[in-house]
C-alpha positions, -999 to +999 in steps of 0.1 A: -037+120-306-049+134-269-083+120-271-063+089-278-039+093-248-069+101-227-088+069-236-056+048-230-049+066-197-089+059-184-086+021-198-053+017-180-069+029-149-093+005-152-075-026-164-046-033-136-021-048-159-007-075-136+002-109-125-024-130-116-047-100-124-076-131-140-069-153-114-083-126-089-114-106-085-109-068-084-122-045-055-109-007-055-086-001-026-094+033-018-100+058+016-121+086+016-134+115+038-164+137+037-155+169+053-127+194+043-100+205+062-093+238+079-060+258+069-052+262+106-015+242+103-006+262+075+034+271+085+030+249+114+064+261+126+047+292+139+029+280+164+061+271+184+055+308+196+016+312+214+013+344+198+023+327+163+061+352+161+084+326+177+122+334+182+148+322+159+156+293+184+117+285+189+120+281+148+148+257+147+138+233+169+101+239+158+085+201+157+109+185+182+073+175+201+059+138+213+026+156+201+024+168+158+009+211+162-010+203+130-035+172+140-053+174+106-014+168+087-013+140+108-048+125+107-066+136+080-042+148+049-031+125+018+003+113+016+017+114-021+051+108-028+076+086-057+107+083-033+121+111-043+097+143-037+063+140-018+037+160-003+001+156+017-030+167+001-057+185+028-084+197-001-094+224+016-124+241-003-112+282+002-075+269-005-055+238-017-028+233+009+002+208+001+028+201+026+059+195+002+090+173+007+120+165-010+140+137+011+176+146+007+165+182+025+183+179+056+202+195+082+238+191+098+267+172+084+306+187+077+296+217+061+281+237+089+300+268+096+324+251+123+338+228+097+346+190+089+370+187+122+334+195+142+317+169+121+334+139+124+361+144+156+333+129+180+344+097+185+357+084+218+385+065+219+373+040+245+387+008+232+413+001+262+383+005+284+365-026+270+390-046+291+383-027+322+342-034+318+348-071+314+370-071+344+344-054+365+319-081+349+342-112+363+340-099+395+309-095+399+307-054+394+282-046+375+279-007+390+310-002+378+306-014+343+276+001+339+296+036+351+324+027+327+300+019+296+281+054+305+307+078+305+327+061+279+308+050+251+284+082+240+301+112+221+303+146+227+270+153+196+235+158+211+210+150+199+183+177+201+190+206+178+186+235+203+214+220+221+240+231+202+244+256+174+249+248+147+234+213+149+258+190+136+232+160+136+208+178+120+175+167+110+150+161+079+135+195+071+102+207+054+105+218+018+080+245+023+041+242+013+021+254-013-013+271-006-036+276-042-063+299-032-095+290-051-118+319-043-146+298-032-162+296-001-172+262+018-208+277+028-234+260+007-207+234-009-219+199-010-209+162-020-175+171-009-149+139-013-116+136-002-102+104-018-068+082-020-066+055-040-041+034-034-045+014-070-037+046-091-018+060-063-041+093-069-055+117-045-086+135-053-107+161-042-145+168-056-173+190-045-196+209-060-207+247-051-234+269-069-241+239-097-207+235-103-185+203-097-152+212-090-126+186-089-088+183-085-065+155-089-030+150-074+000+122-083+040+124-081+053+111-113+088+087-107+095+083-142+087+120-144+102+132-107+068+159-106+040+163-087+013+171-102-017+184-098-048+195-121-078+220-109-111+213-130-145+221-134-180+207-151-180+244-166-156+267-182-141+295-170-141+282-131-102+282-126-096+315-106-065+302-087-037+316-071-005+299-059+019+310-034+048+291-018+061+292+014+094+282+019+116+268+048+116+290+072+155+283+082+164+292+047+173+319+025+164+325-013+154+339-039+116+337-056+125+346-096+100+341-122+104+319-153+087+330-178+049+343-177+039+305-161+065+296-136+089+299-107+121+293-097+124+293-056+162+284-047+178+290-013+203+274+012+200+263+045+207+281+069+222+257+094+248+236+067+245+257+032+226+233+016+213+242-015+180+233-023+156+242-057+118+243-059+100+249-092+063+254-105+048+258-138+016+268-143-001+249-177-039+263-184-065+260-207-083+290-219-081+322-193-045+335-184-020+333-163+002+351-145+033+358-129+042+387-101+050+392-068+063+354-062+033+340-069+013+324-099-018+338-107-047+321-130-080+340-142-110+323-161-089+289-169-109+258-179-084+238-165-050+239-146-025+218-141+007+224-114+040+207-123+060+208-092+095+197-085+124+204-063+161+191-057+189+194-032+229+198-040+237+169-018+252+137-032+256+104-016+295+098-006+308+063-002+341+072+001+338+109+021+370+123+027+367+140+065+386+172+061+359+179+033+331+200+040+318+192+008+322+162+007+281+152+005+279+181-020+278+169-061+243+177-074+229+214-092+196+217-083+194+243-106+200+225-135+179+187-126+150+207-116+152+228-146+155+195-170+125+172-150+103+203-153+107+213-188+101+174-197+073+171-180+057+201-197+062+190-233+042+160-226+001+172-217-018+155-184-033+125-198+001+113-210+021+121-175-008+103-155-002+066-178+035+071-177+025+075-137-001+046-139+028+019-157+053+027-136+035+027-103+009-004-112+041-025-120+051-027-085+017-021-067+003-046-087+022-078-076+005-089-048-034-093-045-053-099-013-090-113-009-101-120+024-136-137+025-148-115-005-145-083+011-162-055-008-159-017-002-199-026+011-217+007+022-185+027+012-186+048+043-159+073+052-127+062+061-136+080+099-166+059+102-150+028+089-124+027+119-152+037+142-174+009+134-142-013+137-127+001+171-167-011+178-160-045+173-178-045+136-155-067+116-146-051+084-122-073+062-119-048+033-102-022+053-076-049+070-072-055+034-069-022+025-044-011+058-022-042+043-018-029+009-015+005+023+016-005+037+031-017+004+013+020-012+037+040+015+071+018+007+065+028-032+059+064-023+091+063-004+118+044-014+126+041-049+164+035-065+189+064-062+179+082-033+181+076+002+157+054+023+124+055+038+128+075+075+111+077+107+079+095+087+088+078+053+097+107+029+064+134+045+074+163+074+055+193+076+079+209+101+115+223+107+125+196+134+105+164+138+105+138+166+136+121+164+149+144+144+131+121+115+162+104+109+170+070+102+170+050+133+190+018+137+175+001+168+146-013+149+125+013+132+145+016+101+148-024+095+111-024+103+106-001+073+120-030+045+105-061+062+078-059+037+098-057+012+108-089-005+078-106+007+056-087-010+073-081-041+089-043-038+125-055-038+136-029-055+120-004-032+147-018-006+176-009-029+178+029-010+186+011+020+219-008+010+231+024-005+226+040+029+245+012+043+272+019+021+277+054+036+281+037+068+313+015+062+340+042+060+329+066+087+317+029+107+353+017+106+364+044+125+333+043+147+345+004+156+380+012+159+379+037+181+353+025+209+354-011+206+391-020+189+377-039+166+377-051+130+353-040+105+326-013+108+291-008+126+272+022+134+248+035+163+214+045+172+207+071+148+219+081+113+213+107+088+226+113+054+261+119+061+274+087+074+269+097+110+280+061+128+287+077+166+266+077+193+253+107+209+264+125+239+237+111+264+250+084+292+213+069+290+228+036+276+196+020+280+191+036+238+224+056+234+244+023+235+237+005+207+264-015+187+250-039+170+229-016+145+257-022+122+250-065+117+211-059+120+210-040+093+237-059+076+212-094+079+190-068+053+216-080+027+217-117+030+182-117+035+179-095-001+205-125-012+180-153-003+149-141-019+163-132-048+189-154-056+213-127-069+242-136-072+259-106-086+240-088-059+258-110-028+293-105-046+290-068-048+283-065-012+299-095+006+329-076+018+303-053+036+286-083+051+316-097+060+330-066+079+300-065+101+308-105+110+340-093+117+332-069+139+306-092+156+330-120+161+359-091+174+329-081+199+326-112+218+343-112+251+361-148+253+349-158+292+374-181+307+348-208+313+349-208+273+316-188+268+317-157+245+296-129+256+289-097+245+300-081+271+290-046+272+255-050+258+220-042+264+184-047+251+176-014+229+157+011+252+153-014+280+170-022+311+205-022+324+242-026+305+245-063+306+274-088+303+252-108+275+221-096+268+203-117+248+194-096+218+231-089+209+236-127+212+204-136+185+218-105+164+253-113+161+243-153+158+224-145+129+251-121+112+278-147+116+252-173+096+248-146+072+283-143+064+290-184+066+264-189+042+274-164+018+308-172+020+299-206+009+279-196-020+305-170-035+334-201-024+352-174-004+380-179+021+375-210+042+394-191+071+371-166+073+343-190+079+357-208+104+365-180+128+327-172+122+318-212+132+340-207+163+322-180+175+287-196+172+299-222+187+306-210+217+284-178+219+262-181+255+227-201+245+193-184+252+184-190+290+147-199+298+144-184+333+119-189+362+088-179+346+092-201+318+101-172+297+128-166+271+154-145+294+159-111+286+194-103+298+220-127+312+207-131+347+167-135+350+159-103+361+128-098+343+095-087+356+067-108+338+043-074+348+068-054+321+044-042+293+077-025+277+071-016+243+105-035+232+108-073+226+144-077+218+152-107+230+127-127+204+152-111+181+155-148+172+119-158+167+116-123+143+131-111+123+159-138+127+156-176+123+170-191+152+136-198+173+110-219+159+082-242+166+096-267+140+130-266+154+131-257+188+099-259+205+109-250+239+126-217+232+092-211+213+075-221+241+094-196+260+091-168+232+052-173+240+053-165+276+077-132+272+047-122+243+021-131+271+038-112+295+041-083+275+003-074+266-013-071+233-010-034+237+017-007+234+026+018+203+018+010+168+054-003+155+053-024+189+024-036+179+033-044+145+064-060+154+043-085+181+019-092+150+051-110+135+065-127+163+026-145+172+024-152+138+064-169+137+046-189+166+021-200+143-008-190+164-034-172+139-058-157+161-036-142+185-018-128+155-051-116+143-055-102+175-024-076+175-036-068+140-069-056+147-051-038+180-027-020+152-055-011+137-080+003+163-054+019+187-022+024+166-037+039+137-049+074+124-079+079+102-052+087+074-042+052+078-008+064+089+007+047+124+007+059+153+039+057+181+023+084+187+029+110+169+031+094+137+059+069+128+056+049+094+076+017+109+042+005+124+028+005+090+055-016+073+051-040+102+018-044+098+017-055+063+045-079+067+028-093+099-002-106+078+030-117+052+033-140+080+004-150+088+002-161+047+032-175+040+070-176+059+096-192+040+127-182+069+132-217+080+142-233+048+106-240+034+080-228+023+049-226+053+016-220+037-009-206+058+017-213+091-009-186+113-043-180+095-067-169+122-103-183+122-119-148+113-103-152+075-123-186+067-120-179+028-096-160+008-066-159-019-038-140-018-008-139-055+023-127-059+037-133-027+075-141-029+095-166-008+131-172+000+150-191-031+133-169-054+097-180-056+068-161-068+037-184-042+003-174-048-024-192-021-065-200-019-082-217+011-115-222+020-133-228+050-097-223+068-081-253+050-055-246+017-074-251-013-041-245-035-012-231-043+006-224-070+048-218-067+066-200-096+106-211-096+125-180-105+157-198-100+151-236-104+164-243-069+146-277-050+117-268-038+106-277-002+065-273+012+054-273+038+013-268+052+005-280+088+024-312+095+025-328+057+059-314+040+066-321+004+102-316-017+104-312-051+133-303-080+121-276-100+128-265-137+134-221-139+102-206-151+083-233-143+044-226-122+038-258-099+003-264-087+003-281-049-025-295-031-032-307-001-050-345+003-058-361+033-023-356+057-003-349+025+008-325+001+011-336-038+023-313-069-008-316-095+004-297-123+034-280-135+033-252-165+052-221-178 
């Protein structure tokens, strides 16, 4: 029965079960490196302190940095992860180290030792003052409104941890690392290989040392919730390992053992009392193991293999009652971890790695990519890959391979039932982290699901609507209090605990930022259109609807019968404005949101028109003397500003209200802001200019910001770069070249709307489009060869390529075949 579980596992490996899977050839999508790591950034919280003993404050805040202490974490380690747990693989060849997460480990909230009251009483109640800020606007005061908005509109939370004690924000924490000492030695080691493949979504390590090959293998298991990882060798008796765990160090535990092959590490936080359990089991063949002293110990083993997993007592609330300390508390570590490990020890390696394989494979394996026939050609190392590339040397395999990388990190971390991807996706290898590595609202968290839908991992993006959910209660309050208004929204930064507020800082150039709430509320209308769920829209309309409320309760009704929203400003850019123009495009595409989906679900017609009022009279985009789109409500802006932020094409991307199909001038004027701003900047900025060229339809300057992401914005791991690392950039990237593909925002579907001259020949399957297609494209010599359109709904159909449009009914089920001849477009066959 193994040898049969092993063959299936190896065949399954080789045969990608998919869609489309015949249609395409195959080439491994995999990175490698060809030198080890060091063990310097083991317990990289130490080096907060030069002489490696910091303070208890120096630990706390240990990682709050622009620049990561462990540069091999960051550039050189392999990211593993299943949405829940996740860890980064360095394959050292003296010791395995394995930086080890689990995403709900965070601290701050209600329970710290000041109490709920500390928690949640931050809110200013600075509604009256709205009226004074749009008086001072009318007459032309815009010092005083500014000095209004500033000292009314933050709270009394900071931000950075070592500012107050205990943190009540808190911040996503490290989980500890494990270190397996091998008892080898480097000197005279050879062949060495450091892979990731991003089709099995394994990690290996191989070398070989005194005519041995060594090799180790690493995967976290979703249907198992496990790490795991196997030590081997091409001769018996090679497995002299050692395991030691070293936890958080702003925790405290207990280290039990668990038998002769396991242990048990479970601790709380210091900072909120979280509880949080870690377990490892030992499994060998032949030799012995051992268990003393907090550490596992293995002696003459054939093999090894390390089941890991880990839990947290915290529990999503959707409903948190505020005199509650515990009110995110629900979950027994204890007991989960206890239950995930002893199943995944009753079934042996081969078995947990094709569980692993199906589960993974049926999401990674929906979308294919083929840019003119890229191979893995010499099959250098990943280092000298982007080297040759930053060169100048094209290399089409690895802009495949950074796309489907993209869709590799949004499986790894952000799967049902748990929270969603953050700033650094689900991997942290410190106490604190830039940004605390929370969930921020501004862009970087919507940036995370773009890719989502498009490239089939809609589920993936089912974490982020139950974050939103733990928004509306405490964001009710959040509106109330500073704005008076209906409905709910929430601020700059969140973490697990429904923090809405803004922080104390009077910088409301980023602390000001109230229209989070309906950007991330477009998420769910836009989840509505691709999938055509209706069950899905019902269950969530009310939320929707609350964040059109609250954006139709913003708008300051101007006497010359203009609505404005008046305080606003452009996220992290520029003054507090009357109007800025990204509130406007946000709040015009909430309020179409909600009209649309009101219609759908037949809900009241009262509603709807208050939401039509507003967009009717909302304050238009401006074009101002430059010929650019205007960033604020007066044309202040400087067409030498290389800022980072493009907020005001809000409208071109991610929204739909700017177009070169329908409204070529404000495109034209989108162009010139894009021109003005540079093709540089930091990776997500990048990433999120990648879309916008390619909304404009231009392909090679689209092509352009993508090989810019990937020379300066990216790290040999693949991982983005703001810098330090910051996973948005990623996700951007892959649903930039989405774009470039296939955009279906407008109402149609655009084939091929930006493909740059550099991809003459290619395919790309699986690719989904609003109304619930499945679209699947080949072109040669730049011009569509075909394209074939799977109805999952049997909604009309409506094509578009260049200039030649096309509209068809279409039957659920059904695959239609288009082509293009001569100026039009003509459906050639139709099948299940």
């Amino acid at each position: 029965m193994r040898q049969k579980r092993q063959l299936f596992a190896a065949m399954a490996l080789c045969l990608l079960a998919i869609p489309n899977a015949m249609a395409q050839r195959h080439v491994p999508l995999r990175y490698w490196f060809a030198t080890p790591t060091t063990l310097r950034g083991h317990a990289v919280w130490l080096s907060s302190a030069t002489d490696r003993n910091p303070t208890k404050q120096q630990v706390e805040s240990a990682g709050d940095t622009s620049y990561n202490p462990d540069q091999e974490w960051e550039s050189q380690s392999l990211p593993i992860g299943n949405g829940n747990i996740g860890g980064n693989v360095f394959g050292s060849v003296e010791a395995e180290r394995i930086t080890f997460n689990e995403k709900t480990l965070w601290r701050g909230g209600p329970d710290t030792s000041r109490g709920a009251a500390y928690y949640w009483d931050v809110n200013k109640h600075s509604a009256p003052v709205m009226v004074k800020i749009r008086e001072a606007f009318g007459r032309g005061d815009w010092k005083e409104a500014a000095r209004l908005t500033q000292e009314n509109f933050n709270s009394v939370v900071p931000y950075e941890t070592a500012a107050e004690n205990p943190s009540r924000f808190g911040s996503f924490t490290t989980a500890g690392e494990f270190c397996v000492e091998t008892g080898l030695s480097a000197v005279g080691m050879t062949h060495y290989r450091r892979e990731l493949s991003l089709d099995s979504a394994l990690a290996k390590v191989s070398f070989s040392k005194d005519g041995v090959d060594y090799k180790r293998e690493f995967f976290v298991s979703h249907p198992a919730n496990a790490m795991v990882v196997r030590f081997t060798a091409s001769q018996g008796g090679k497995q002299d390992l050692t395991l030691r765990y070293t936890p958080n160090p702003v925790s405290t535990g207990t280290m039990t053992a668990d038998g002769t092959d396991a242990l048990c590490w479970t601790a709380r936080l210091d900072n909120n009392n979280m509880e949080y359990v870690v377990r490892v089991k030992a499994v060998a063949k032949g030799g012995t193991v051992a268990n003393n002293d907090g550490k596992l110990t293995i002696k003459g083993a054939d093999e090894v293999v390390f089941l890991i997993t880990a839990d947290t007592d915290y529990r999503a609330n959707y409903d948190p009652d505020f005199n509650d300390p515990k009110a995110y508390v629900g979950v027994d570590p204890v007991k989960t971890t206890a239950d995930w490990l002893a199943k995944a020890a009753a079934k042996d390696y081969a078995y947990l790695l094709n569980e692993h394989f199906a589960d993974y494979s049926s999401l990674f394996g929906k979308v294919r990519l083929d840019i003119n026939e890229a191979s893995v050609g010499d099959d250098l190392p990943i280092g000298r890959r982007f080297a040759a590339y930053r060169q100048g040397k094209p290399d089409y395999y690895l802009e495949q391979l950074y796309y489907q990388f993209g869709r590799y990190l949004l499986i790894a971390s952000s799967r049902p039932g748990n929270m969603p991807a953050n700033l650094q996706g689900l991997w942290h290898n410190n106490v604190d982290g830039p940004w605390r590595v929370d969930y921020h609202n501004n862009i970087n968290l919507q940036m995370n699901y773009w890719p989502a839908c498009p490239t089939g991992l809609e589920q993936c993006e089912l974490p982020l609507f139950d974050f939103i959910r733990t928004l509306i209660k405490p964001g009710t309050v959040t509106a109330k209090s500073y704005f008076g208004t209906r409905g709910w929204t929430t601020s700059v930064s969140g973490n697990i605990f429904g923090f809405t507020s803004p922080l104390a800082s009077q910088d409301m150039s980023w602390n000001f930022s109230p229209f989070a709430g309906p950007w991330l509320a477009t998420h769910l209308w836009d989840f509505y259109d691709f999938t055509r769920d209706r069950h899905f829209l019902a269950k969530y309309y009310d939320i929707l609807k609350g964040s059109a409320d609250f954006a139709s309760d913003y708008l300051w009704h101007r006497s010359d019968g203009v609505y404005t929203a008046a305080p606003s400003t452009s996220p992290e850019h520029g003054p507090v404005d009357q109007g800025a123009t990204f509130a406007h495009a946000v709040i015009r595409e909430v309020l179409m949101d909600a009209v649309e989906a009101n219609r759908v679900l037949g809900k009241s017609a009262k509603d709807r028109q208050q939401w039509e009022d507003a967009l009717k009279h909302i304050a238009p985009y401006k074009i101002g003397r430059y010929g650019q789109l205007m960033e604020w409500s007066t044309d202040i802006d400087d067409p030498k500003d290389e800022h980072r932020h493009v907020n005001h094409l809000f409208g071109l991307h991610p929204g739909h209200t700017i177009s070169p199909v329908t409204t070529p001038e404000l495109a034209k004027a989108a162009r010139v802001v894009l021109e003005h701003r540079g093709d540089g900047a930091t990776g997500w900025s990048m990433g999120w200019k990648l879309n916008q060229w390619a909304r404009l339809h231009d392909g090679n300057h689209a092509y352009k910001l993508y090989g810019n992401l990937l020379r300066h914005g990216t790290l040999d791991n693949l991982w983005d770069t703001h810098p330090p690392f910051q996973i948005d950039g990623n996700f951007g990237g892959t649903a930039g070249v989405t774009e470039m593909l296939l955009q279906s925002h407008m109402g149609f579907i655009h084939l091929l709307p930006a493909l740059p001259d550099a991809w003459a020949e290619g395919s790309v399957s699986g690719l989904y489009a609003r109304g619930n297609f499945t679209v699947s494209i080949s072109w040669k010599q730049g011009k569509l060869a075909k394209a074939t359109i799977l109805s999952g709904s049997g909604v009309p159909c409506v094509v578009r390529y260049g200039d030649a449009e096309l509209k068809f009914k279409t039957r659920k089920g059904v695959r239609y075949t288009v082509v293009a001849e001569g100026q039009k477009l003509k459906v050639v066959a139709e099948g299940k």
